[in-house]
SEMIRO-803121 format. One record per residue (C-alpha): residue number from 1; chain; y, x, z. Coordinates in steps of 0.2 Angstrom, whole numbers, plus 5000, padded with zeros to 4 digits. Example, Ala and Ser with C-alpha at 12.3 -4.5 7.8 and 13.67 -1.06 7.14 Angstrom:
% SEMIRO-803121
{1,'A',{4978,5062,5039}};
{2,'A',{4995,5068,5036}};
//
This chain:
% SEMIRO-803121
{1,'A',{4947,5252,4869}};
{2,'A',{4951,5269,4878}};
{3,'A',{4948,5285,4869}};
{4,'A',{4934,5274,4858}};
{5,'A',{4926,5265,4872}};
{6,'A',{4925,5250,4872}};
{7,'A',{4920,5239,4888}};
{8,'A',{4902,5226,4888}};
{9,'A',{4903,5211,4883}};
{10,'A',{4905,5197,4897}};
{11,'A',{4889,5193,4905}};
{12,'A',{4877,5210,4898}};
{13,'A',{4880,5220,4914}};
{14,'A',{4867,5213,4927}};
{15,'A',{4872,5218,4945}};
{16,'A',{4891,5220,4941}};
{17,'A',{4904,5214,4953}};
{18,'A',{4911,5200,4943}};
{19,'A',{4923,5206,4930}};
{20,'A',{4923,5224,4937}};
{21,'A',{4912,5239,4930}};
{22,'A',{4910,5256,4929}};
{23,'A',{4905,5269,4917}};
{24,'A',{4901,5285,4913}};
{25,'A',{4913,5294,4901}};
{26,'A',{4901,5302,4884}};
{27,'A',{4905,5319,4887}};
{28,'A',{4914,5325,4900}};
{29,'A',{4904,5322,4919}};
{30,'A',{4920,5322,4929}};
{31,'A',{4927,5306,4921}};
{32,'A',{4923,5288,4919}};
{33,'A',{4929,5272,4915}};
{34,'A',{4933,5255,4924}};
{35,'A',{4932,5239,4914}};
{36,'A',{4943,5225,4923}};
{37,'A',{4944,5208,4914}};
{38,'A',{4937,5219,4898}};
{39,'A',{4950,5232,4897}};
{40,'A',{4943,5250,4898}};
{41,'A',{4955,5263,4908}};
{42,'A',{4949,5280,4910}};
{43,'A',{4947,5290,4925}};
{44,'A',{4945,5305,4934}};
{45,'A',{4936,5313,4949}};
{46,'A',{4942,5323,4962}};
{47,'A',{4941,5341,4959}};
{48,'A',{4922,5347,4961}};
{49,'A',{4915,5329,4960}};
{50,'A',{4908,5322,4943}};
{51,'A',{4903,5303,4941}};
{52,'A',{4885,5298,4945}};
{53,'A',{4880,5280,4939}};
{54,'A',{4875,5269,4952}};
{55,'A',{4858,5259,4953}};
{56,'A',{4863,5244,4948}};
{57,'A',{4871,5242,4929}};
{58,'A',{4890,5244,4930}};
{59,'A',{4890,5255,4945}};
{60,'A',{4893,5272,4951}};
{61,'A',{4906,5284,4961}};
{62,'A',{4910,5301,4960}};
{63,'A',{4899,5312,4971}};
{64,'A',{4895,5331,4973}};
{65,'A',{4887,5337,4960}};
{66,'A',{4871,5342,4967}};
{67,'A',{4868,5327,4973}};
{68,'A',{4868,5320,4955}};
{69,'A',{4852,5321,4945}};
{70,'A',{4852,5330,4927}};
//
């Protein structure tokens, strides 16, 4: 658990790369987390990107932020 997230379950994220998965932070855009073997770590952009959820469950990358939707 980091800062209260806690990672899926093994098996509920469809399209994840194995063990690896990514995912938006609650409340702040420019972070996100990376579950690896079910431990969460927290992470940040670079400055002026936020985190834009992929396409596939358990994806995403930091992009600009016009290019992310909402």
């Amino acid at each position: 658990v980091a800062n209260g997230f806690s990672c899926p379950a093994a098996g509920e994220i469809s399209g994840s790369n194995g063990s690896f998965s990514r995912h938006a932070h609650p409340d702040d855009c420019r972070k996100y987390y990376i579950c690896l073997e079910g431990i969460a770590r927290e992470y940040g952009c670079p400055i002026g990107t936020v985190f834009k959820i992929g396409d596939s469950d358990g994806s995403g990358a930091c992009a600009d932020p016009e290019d992310v939707p909402g």
